[in-house]
C-alpha positions as CSV (number, residue, x, y, z in Angstrom):
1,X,43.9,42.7,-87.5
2,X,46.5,44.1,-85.5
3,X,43.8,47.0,-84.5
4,X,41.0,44.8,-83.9
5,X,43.2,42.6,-81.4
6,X,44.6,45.7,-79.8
7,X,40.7,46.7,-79.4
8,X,39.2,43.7,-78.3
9,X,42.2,43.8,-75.5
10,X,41.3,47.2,-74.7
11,X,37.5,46.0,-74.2
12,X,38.7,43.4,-72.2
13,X,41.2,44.7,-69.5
14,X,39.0,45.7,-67.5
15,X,37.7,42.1,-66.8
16,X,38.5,39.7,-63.4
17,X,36.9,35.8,-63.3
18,X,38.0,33.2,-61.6
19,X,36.4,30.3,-63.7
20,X,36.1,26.8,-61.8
21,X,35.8,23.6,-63.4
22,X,34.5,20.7,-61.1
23,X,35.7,17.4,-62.7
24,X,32.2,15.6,-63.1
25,X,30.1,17.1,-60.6
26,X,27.1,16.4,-62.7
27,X,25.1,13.7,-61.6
28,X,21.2,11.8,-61.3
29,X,19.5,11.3,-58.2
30,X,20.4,8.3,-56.1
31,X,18.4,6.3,-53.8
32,X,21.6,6.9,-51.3
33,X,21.0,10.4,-51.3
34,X,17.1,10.4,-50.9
35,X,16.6,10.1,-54.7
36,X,18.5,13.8,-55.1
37,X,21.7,14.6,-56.7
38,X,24.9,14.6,-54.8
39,X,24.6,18.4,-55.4
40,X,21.5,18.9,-54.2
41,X,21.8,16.6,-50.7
42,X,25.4,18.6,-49.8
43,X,25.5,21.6,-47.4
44,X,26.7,24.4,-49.8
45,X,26.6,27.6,-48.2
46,X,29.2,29.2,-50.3
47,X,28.1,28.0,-53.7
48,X,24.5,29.3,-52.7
49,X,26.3,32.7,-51.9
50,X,27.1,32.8,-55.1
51,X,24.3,31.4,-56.9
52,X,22.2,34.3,-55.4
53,X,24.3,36.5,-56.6
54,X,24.6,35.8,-60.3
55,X,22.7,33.7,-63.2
56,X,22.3,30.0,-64.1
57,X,21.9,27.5,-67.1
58,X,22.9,24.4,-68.4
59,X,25.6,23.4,-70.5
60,X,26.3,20.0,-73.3
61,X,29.8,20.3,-72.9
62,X,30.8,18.3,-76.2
63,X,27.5,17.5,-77.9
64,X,24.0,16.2,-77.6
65,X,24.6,12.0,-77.1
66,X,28.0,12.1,-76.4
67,X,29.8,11.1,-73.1
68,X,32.7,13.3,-73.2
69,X,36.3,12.0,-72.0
70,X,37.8,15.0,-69.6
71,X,40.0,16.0,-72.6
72,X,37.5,17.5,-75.5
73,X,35.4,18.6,-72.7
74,X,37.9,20.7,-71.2
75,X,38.9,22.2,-74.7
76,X,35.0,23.0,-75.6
77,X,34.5,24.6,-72.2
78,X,37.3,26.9,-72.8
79,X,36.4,27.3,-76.2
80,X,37.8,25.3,-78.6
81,X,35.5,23.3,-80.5
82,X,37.4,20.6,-83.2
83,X,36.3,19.2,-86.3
84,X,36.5,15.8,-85.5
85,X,39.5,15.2,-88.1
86,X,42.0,17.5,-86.6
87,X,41.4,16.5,-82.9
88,X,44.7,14.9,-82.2
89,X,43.4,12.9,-79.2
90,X,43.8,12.3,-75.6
91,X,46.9,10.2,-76.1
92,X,48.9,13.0,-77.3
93,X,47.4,15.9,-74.9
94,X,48.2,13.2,-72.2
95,X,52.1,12.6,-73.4
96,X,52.9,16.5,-73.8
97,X,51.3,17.0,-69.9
98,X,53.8,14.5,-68.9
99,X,56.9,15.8,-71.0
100,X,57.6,13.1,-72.7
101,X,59.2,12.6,-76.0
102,X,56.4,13.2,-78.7
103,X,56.9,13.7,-82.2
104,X,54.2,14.3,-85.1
105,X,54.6,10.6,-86.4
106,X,54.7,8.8,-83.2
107,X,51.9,7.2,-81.4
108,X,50.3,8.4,-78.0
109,X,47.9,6.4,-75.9
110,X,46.2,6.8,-72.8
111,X,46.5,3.5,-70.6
112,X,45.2,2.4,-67.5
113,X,46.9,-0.1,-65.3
114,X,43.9,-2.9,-64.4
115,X,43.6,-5.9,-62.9
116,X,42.3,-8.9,-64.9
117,X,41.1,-12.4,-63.1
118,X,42.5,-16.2,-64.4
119,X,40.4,-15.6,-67.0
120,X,41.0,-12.6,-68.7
121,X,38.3,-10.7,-67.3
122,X,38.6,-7.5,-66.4
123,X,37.9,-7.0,-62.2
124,X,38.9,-3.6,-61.8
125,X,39.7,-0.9,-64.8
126,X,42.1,1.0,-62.3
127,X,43.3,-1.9,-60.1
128,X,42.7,0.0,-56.9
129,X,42.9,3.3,-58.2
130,X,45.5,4.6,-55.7
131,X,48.9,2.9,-57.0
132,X,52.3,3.5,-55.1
133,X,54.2,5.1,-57.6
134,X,57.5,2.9,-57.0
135,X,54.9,-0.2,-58.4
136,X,53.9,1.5,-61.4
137,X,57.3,3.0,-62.1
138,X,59.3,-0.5,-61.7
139,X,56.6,-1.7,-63.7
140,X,56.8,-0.1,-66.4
141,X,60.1,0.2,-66.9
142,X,60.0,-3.8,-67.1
143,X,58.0,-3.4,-70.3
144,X,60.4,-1.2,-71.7
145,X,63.3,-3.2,-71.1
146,X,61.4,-6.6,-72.0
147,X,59.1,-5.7,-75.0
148,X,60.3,-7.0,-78.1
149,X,58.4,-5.7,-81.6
150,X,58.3,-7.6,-84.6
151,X,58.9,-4.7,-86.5
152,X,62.8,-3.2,-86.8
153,X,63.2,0.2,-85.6
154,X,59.9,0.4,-82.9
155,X,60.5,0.9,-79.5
156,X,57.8,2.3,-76.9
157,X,58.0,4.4,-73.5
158,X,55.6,3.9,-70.9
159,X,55.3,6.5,-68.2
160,X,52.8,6.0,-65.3
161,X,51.4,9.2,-64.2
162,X,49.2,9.7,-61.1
163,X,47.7,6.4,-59.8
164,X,46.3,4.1,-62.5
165,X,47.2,6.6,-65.1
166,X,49.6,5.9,-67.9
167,X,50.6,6.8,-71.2
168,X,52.5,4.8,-73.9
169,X,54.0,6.3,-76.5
170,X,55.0,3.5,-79.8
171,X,58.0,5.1,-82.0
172,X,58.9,3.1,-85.4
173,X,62.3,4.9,-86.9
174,X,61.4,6.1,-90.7
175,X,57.5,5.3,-90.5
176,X,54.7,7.3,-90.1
177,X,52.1,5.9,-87.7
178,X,48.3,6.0,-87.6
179,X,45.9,7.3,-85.4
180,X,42.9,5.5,-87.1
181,X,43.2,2.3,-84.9
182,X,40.4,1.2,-82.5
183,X,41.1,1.0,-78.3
184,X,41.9,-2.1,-76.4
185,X,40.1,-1.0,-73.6
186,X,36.4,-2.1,-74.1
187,X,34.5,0.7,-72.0
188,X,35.3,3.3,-74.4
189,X,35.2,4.1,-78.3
190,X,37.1,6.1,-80.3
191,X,34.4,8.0,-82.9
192,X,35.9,10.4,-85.0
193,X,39.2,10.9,-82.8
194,X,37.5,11.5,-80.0
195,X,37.5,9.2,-76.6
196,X,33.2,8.3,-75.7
197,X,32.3,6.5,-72.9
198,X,30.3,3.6,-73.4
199,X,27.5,1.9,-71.7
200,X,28.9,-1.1,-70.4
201,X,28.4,-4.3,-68.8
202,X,30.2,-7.1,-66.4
203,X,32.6,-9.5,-68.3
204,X,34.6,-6.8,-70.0
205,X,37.9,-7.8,-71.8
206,X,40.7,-6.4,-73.5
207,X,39.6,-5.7,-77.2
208,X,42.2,-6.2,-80.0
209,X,43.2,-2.8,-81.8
210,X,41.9,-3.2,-85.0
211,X,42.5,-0.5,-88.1
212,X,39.4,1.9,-88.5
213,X,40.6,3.1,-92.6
214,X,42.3,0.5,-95.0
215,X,45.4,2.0,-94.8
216,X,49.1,0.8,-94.3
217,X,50.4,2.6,-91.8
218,X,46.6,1.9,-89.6
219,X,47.7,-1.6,-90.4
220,X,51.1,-1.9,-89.1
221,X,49.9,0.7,-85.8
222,X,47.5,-1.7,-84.7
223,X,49.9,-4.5,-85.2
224,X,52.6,-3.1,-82.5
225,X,49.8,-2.3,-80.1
226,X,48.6,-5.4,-80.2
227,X,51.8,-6.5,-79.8
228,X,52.5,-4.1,-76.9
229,X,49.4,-6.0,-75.1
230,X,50.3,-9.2,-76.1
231,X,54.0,-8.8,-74.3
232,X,53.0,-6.6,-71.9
233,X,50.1,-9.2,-70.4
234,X,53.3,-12.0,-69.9
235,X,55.9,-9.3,-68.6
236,X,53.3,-8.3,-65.7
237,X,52.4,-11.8,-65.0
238,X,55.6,-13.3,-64.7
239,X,56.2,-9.6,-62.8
240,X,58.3,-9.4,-59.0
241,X,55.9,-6.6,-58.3
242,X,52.9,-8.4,-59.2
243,X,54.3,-11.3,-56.6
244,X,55.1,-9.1,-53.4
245,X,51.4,-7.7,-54.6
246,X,49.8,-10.6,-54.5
247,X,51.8,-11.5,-50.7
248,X,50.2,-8.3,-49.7
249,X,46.7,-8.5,-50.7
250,X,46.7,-5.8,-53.4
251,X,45.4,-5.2,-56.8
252,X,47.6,-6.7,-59.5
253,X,48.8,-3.9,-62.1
254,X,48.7,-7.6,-64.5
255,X,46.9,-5.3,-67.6
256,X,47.4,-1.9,-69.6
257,X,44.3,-1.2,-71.2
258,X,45.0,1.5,-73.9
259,X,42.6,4.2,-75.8
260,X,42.8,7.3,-77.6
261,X,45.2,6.9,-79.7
262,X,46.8,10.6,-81.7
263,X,50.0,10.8,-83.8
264,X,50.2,14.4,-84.3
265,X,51.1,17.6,-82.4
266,X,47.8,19.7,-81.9
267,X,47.5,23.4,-83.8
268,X,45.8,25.9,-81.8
269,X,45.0,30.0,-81.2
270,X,46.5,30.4,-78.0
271,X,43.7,31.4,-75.4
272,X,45.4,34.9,-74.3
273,X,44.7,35.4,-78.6
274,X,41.2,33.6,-78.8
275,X,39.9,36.3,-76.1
276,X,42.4,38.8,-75.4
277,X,42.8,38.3,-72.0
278,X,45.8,37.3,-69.9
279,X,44.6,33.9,-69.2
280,X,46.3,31.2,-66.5
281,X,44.9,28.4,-64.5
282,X,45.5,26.1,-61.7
283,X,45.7,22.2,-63.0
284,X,46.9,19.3,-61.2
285,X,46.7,16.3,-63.8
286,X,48.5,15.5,-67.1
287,X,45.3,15.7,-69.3
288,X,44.6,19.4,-68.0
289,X,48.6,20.3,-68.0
290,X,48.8,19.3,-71.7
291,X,46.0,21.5,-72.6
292,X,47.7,24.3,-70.4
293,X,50.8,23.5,-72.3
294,X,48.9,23.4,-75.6
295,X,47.2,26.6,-75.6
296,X,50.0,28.3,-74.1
297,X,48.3,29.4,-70.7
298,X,50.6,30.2,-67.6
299,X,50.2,28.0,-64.8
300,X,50.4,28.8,-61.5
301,X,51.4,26.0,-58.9
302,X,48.8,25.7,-55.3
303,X,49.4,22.5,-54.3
304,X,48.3,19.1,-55.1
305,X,44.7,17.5,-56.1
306,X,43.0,18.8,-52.7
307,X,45.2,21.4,-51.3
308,X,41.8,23.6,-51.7
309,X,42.7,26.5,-49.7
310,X,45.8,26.7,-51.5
311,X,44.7,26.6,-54.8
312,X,41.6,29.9,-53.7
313,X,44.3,31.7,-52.3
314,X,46.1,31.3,-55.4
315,X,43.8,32.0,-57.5
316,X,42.8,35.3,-55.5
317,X,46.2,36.8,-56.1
318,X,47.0,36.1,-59.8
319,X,43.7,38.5,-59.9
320,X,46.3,41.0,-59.3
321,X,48.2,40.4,-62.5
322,X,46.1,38.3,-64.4
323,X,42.2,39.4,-66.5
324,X,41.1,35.5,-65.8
325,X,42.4,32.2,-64.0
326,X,41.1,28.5,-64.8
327,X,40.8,26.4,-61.5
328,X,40.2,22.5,-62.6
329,X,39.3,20.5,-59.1
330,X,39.0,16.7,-59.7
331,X,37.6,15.4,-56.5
332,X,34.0,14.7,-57.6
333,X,34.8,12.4,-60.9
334,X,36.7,9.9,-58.9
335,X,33.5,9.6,-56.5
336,X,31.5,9.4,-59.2
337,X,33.5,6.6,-60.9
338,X,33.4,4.8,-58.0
339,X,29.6,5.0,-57.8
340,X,30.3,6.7,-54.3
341,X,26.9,9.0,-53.8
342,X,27.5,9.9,-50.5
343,X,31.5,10.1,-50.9
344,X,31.0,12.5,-54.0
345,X,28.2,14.7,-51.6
346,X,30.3,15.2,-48.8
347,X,33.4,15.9,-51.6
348,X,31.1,18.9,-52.9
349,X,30.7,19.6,-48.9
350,X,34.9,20.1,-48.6
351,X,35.3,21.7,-51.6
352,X,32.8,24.3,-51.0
353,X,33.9,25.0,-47.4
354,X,37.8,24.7,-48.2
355,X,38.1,26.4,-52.0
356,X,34.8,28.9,-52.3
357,X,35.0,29.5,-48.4
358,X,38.6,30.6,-48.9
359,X,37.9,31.7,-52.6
360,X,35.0,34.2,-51.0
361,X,37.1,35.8,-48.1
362,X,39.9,36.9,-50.3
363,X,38.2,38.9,-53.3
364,X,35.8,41.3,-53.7
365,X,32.7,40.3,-55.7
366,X,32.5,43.6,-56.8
367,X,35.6,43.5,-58.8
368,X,35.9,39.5,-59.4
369,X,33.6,37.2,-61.2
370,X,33.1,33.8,-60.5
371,X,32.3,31.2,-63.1
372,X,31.5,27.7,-62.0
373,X,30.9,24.9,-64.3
374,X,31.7,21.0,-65.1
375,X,33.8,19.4,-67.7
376,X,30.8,16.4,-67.4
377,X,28.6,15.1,-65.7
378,X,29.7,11.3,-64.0
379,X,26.4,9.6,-62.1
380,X,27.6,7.5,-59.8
381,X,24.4,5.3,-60.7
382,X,26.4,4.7,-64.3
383,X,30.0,4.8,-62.6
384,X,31.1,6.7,-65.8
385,X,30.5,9.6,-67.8
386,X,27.1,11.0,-69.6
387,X,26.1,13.2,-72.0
388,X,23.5,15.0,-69.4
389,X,23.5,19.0,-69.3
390,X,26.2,20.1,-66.4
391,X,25.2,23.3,-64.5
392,X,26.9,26.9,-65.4
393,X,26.5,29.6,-62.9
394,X,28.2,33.2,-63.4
395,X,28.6,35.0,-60.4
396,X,29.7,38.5,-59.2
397,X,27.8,42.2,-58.3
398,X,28.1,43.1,-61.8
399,X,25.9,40.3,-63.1
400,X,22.1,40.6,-63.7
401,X,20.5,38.3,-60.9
402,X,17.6,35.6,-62.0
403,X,16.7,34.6,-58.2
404,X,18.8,31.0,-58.6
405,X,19.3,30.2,-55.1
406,X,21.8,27.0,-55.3
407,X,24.5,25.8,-57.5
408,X,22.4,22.3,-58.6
409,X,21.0,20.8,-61.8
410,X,17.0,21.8,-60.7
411,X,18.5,25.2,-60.3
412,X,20.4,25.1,-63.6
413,X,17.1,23.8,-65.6
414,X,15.7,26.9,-64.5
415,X,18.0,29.7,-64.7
416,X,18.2,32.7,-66.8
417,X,21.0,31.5,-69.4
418,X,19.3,28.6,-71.0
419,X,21.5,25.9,-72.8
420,X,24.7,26.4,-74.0
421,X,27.5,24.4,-75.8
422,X,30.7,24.1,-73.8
423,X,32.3,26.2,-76.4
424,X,29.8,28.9,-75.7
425,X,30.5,29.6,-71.8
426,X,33.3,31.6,-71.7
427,X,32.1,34.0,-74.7
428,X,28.6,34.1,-72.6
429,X,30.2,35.2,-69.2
430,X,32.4,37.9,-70.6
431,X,29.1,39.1,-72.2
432,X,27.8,39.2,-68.7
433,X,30.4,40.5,-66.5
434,X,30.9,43.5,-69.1
């Protein structure tokens, strides 16, 4: 085994990619866009470069019919692909991005601050989306300090992340807790452990966490969680922060809604193992840090979210010292949940002149493969994730052209790679940069 490893790192050392992930760049044609994708419509003269010089396909990230949350898509597109059973959630991969406390045992959640109306409806999943950090920090530390469970020894933490983003973590001293409970936030599901989007309409409410198995400790979880909402909706009404909100016009943060729950550490190959390669990447958000963290990838800091040059730059020089480097850019998604066609275009616009344009001048496609995919697609006709195909171009001298000519989904349908899993990209690129 020892041999084969050696080998296989041997074969391999030889290899340079830079392989970028655009968070939800997928999409359907919009009637705002002259019934063409948001790909499509954009000024890309960058991403044609180097869809002219390399191949295309299409890629299910997850599976056929499922809406992928960023979490398993990101794991299948670089490689890992769960049974259902031992996925241990978004929850948890969100907690260990943000450093928290997390013990096999405990229970993780992701959570979104929202803003419901008089009557419990829900107005806006991620009340505003941009949140100042001092709101959701004095926030939630007021559930902390206020929350009371009817259960002796449980006790929760509740760390806001980036905007509406938080995570909640439920601890009960000498119990066990379960991860087969159902989310209180009605727009997704939670199918075997993983996070799927639903189709959804107006009048949306909290849901109450209910057990999936007939099982004590599923019992007793859902109890505290819906305890934690049951507190937590009176804390942030009778809130200070909600008040001088509601003085100045903004978005009440008067809701957590919760899904994904996991209650045990993940077990993993590391990547630099799975393909013997020194592998690092570039990530900005606690989903993709956990997953950095959890398959022991170096990370290199560039910046923040769309500090683009930066983080091209950066990636150009760890091609000195590193066989591959994962860029993750989340600008597109956010347009795409917004249902922002043009916003989402002219995103694709910036990130092709600021990251590829810088990306371009400072390697040599000779040496350096690029690699340029999606976690998911997010149509900002749905204002969600889908389960449509994303496109997968590789790029670089060494790769066997198949006259694609831009980096869109018509171009995709037709290129030379066909359809692929997620799981299947990387393993397919090194194939064709070799």
């Amino acid at each position: 085994m020892q041999k084969s490893s050696e080998f296989m790192m041997d074969a391999n050392s030889s290899v340079k990619m830079v392989y970028v992930l655009l968070d939800g760049v997928g999409d359907l044609p919009h009637p705002d866009l002259k019934g063409t994708t948001p790909l499509d419509h954009a000024s890309t003269p960058n991403l044609d470069r180097l869809a002219r010089n390399g191949a295309m396909g299409e890629v299910i990230s997850v599976g056929k019919g499922i809406a992928p949350e960023s979490d398993i898509a990101v794991f299948n597109m670089l490689g890992y692909k769960f049974q259902h059973s031992e996925y241990a959630g978004r929850g948890v991969i969100e907690a260990v991005g943000t450093g928290i406390d997390f013990r096999d045992g405990d229970l993780a959640l992701r959570g979104n601050f929202a803003t419901l109306d008089d009557d419990g409806i829900i107005i806006d999943r991620r009340a505003g989306r941009k949140i100042e950090r001092e709101d959701a920090v004095a926030v939630s530390n007021e559930i902390e300090e206020k929350i009371k469970f009817s259960v002796p020894g449980a006790s929760v933490v509740v760390a806001p992340t980036i905007g509406h983003r938080v995570v909640v973590r439920i601890r009960c001293d000498g119990k066990q807790l379960s991860a087969e409970i159902t989310n209180t936030d009605p727009a997704y599901s939670r199918v075997d452990g993983m996070g799927i989007a639903k189709a959804v309409g107006d009048y949306l409410k909290i849901e109450r966490c209910l057990p999936l198995k007939d099982i004590p400790n599923a019992s007793l979880t859902a109890k505290l969680v819906n305890e934690f909402t049951e507190q937590s909706l009176r804390i942030l009404c009778d809130s200070p922060t909600n008040k001088k909100r509601r003085e100045q016009g903004k978005k009440l943060l008067n809701s957590i809604l919760l899904r994904d729950a996991g209650n045990h550490y993940p077990k993993t190959v590391p990547i630099n193992e799975l393909y013997s390669l020194r592998f690092s990447c570039i990530v900005d958000m606690p989903v993709e840090i956990g997953i950095a963290e959890i398959l022991k990838m170096k990370t290199f800091n560039a910046g923040g979210l769309t500090d683009y040059e930066e983080k091209a730059r950066v990636a150009a020089k760890a091609m000195e010292t590193e066989n591959a480097i994962y860029v993750h850019l989340k600008g597109p998604d956010e347009f795409g949940h917004d249902g922002d066609a043009l916003g989402k275009m002219k995103n694709i616009e910036e990130i092709d002149r600021r990251f590829f344009g810088t990306l371009l001048e400072n390697i040599d496609t000779g040496k350096v493969a690029v690699v340029i995919s999606a976690d998911h697609s997010t149509p900002c006709i749905n204002k969600g994730h889908s389960d449509d195909p994303v496109p997968v171009l590789v790029s670089g001298d060494m790769v066997k052209k198949d006259n694609s000519m831009r980096f869109t989904e018509k171009n995709a349908k037709i290129g030379s790679i066909g359809l692929l899993e997620g799981a299947q990209v990387l393993k397919t690129a090194l194939q064709m940069i070799k």
